[in-house]
C-alpha positions, 0 to 999 in steps of 0.5 A: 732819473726823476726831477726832485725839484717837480716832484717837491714843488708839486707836492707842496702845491697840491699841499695848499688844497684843503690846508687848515689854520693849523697846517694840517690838511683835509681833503674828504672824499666828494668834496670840493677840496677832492675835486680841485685836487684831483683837477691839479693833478689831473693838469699835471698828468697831461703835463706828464704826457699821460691820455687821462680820464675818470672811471665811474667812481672818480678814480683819476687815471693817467694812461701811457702806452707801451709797445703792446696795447693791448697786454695787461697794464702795470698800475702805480699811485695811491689817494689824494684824500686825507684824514680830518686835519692830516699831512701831506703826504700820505696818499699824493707822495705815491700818485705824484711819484708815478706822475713823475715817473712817467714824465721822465720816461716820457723826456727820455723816450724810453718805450715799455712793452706794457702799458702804465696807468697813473691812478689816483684813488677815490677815498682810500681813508674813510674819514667822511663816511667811516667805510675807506678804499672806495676806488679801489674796491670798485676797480677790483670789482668788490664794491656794491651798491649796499656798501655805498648806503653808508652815510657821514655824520651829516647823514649823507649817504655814499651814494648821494655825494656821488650823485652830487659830484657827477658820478652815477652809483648805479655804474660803479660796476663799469669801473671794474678791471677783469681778471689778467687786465692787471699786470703788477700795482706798485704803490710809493707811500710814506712809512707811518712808523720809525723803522726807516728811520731808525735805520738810517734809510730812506726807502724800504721794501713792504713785505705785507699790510696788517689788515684793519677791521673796523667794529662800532660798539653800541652799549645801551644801560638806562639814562636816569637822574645823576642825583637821584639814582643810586649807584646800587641801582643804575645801568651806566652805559659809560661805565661798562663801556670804560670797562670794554676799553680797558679789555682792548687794551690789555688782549691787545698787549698780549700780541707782539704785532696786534694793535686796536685803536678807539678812535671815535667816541658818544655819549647820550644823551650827553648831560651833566646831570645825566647817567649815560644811556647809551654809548658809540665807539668804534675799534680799528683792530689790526694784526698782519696775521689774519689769525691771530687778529681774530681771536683777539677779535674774540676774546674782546667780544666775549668779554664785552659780553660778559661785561654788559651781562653783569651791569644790565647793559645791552651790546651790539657790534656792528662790522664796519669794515673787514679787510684781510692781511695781505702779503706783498708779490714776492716777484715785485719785492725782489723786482723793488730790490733790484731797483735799489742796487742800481741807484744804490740804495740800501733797502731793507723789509718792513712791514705795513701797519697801516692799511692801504688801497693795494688790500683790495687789488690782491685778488685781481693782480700782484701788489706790491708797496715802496715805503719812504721814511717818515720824520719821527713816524708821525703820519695823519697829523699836520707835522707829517714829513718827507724830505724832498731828497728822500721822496725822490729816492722812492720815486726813482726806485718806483722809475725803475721798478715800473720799467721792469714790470712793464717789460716783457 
C-alpha cells in the first residue's frame, strides 16, 4: 500500500538539510535549516495532493478531506527539528510516513469518512531553548506567552525567533484545536531502544510514554584561590555537585523503569587556578509511572539539600519542563494490531522511554504511537538507522490504521 522507494529517497533527501561534517544532522527550531525543511516537505504535501498551510506557531499542516467536512479530524505526523548533531529519523520517519500514507490514498482513490491532517510539529526536541513540543502545546492550547520567555544560549528568547521566522507570539492561541476537533493523533516514529529488534520485528505497538521532567540545578559555594584556600576552608561549588550526580545515579537504580540523565553541565568561573563557585546541571528524569518518577524526584532533592547544607553550598532548582506519563488509546492499540494482521505482521507491546509531541494531545483527543525498529537502539546520534524495508512496514501499518480511524 505504500511506495518504499518515495518514502526512502525523501527521507534521505530531507536528511541533507542541516547535515554536519560528521553525518549527523541539526535542524533547530526558528532556523534556517527548519525552514527549508519545512518548505521540502511542504512541496511534497502538495505533491501528496494534501491543501497545506502553517498555523500560528509554524506547525506545517497538510489537509485531505474526507466524505464529512466537517466531522472531528484524525491527525498523523511527528517533527522535523533534530537534536545537536542527530539522525535521520527521528521525527521525519513519522511526517514522511503519514505524507506517504496520503498519497497512496490519493492513487488509489479511497475516500474516508473523516478528514486526515498531515502535521509536521514546531520544535518537539527543545535542543535550542531547553523547553520542547512547542507546536504541539499550542495545538492543545496549553502553550502560554510565558512559556516562550525561554531563551537559547545566545540569549534569544522563544518568542524573539518567532518574530524573526514571520510568526506572531501574540496569536499562538489561534493555533489551538477545541475540544472533540480532534478525533484520534497517530504518530510513526523510530523506537530509540533495542526491544524490537531483539525481537526480530520490524514494528511495534506503544502502550505508554515515560513522562520527561526536566530540573536545572544551580549550586552556589565561593570561587576562591586553588593555592591559597585550604581544603578545611572551602565551599567548592563543584564538589557538592559531584556529590548530587552520584545521588542520581544511585535512587535512579533502584527503580526497574526510572532513568535521570545530566545532560548539561558549567562551571564558574571556569579557571584552572580557580575553586568552583558556582555550577549549572540539568536532570532529565523519566519513569512511565507518574509516582513513582516523583518520589525519586524527592528523594534526590533532599539529599541535594542535605549535601549543600553540610558543604556551605546554596541550592536552587528550577522546573524546566514537567511532562506527566501518558498511556496510549486502547482503542487505537487494538486498531494498530488489526492493521498488523492484514499486512501480516508480527506486533508486539513496548513502551516509550522517550517523550514525544502526542504527550501534550492527551487532553484534547485519543493518542496513539507506531514504533519502527531501530538498528542497534541508538537514536540522536549520527549512526541513527531504519531500513528502508522496515520504514515502509510502519508506514503501511499507519495506511491502515488511518483508514479505520477515519472511518465512521
Amino acid at each position: 500500500m505504500v511506495n518504499q522507494e518515495r518514502l526512502w529517497q525523501r527521507l534521505m533527501a530531507l536528511g541533507e538539510i542541516g547535515k554536519q561534517p560528521s553525518g549527523g544532522i541539526t535542524r533547530l527550531s526558528f532556523t534556517a535549516e527548519e525552514r527549508a525543511a519545512k518548505n521540502l516537505v511542504r512541496q511534497w504535501m502538495i505533491e501528496a495532493g494534501l491543501a497545506v498551510r502553517e498555523d500560528a506557531v509554524g506547525n506545517l499542516i497538510g489537509r485531505r478531506e474526507g466524505r464529512d467536512a466537517g466531522a472531528a479530524v484524525v491527525l498523523a505526523g511527528s517533527h522535523l527539528d533534530s537534536v545537536l548533531n542527530g539522525g535521520n529519523f527521528d521525527g521525519p520517519l513519522g511526517a514522511l510516513s503519514a505524507v506517504e500514507a496520503m498519497q497512496c490514498m490519493n492513487e488509489a482513490g479511497v475516500q474516508t469518512d473523516r478528514p486526515i491532517e498531515v502535521i509536521a510539529f514546531t520544535d518537539e526536541e527543545g535542543a535550542r531553548f531547553r523547553f520542547g513540543m512547542i507546536g504541539s502545546r499550542a495545538l492543545a492550547g496549553t502553550l502560554t506567552l510565558d512559556e516562550l520567555e525561554a531563551t537559547d544560549s545566545d540569549g534569544v528568547r522563544i518568542l524573539d525567533a518567532m518574530r524573526q521566522a514571520g510568526l506572531n507570539p501574540a496569536k499562538i492561541s489561534e493555533a489551538a484545536r477545541s475540544k472533540g476537533s480532534v478525533h484520534a493523533y497517530v504518530e510513526v516514529h523510530i523506537e530509540q531502544g533495542k526491544v524490537l529488534e531483539q525481537a526480530g520485528l520490524p514494528v511495534g505497538v506503544v502502550t505508554g510514554l515515560a513522562g520527561p521532567l526536566w530540573l536545572k540545578f544551580t549550586i552556589i559555594g565561593q570561587a576562591s584561590h586553588a593555592g591559597t584556600t585550604p581544603m578545611s576552608m572551602r565551599h567548592d561549588a563543584l564538589v557538592g555537585a559531584a556529590e548530587i550526580l552520584q545521588v542520581i545515579e544511585h535512587e535512579t537504580r533502584k527503580e526497574e523503569r526510572t532513568v535521570g540523565t545530566v545532560g548539561q553541565f558549567s562551571v564558574f568561573p571556569g579557571g584552572v587556578n580557580i575553586i568552583p563557585g558556582r555550577v549549572e546541571f540539568t536532570l532529565d528524569l523519566r519513569d512511565v509511572d507518574a509516582d513513582t518518577r516523583q518520589n525519586v524526584e524527592l528523594r534526590i532533592r533532599q539529599q541535594a539539600r542535605q549535601i549543600c547544607d553540610a558543604r556551605g553550598l546554596a541550592l536552587d532548582v528550577q522546573v524546566l519542563q514537567d511532562i506527566d506519563p501518558v498511556h496510549c488509546s486502547v482503542d487505537i492499540q487494538n486498531t494498530v494490531y488489526e492493521a498488523c494482521a492484514a499486512l501480516g505482521l508480527k506486533a508486539i507491546p513496548v513502551v516509550s522511554g522517550a517523550g514525544h509531541d502526542c504527550m501534550q494531545l492527551r487532553d484534547l483527543c485519543p493518542v496513539g504511537m507506531i514504533f519502527v525498529r531501530s538498528k542497534d537502539g541508538v537514536s540522536h546520534h549520527p549512526d541513527e538507522w531504519s531500513s528502508p524495508e522496515d520504514c515502509a512496514a510502519g508506514a503501511a501499518v499507519l495506511y491502515h490504521t488511518l483508514l479505520k480511524l477515519a472511518t465512521v
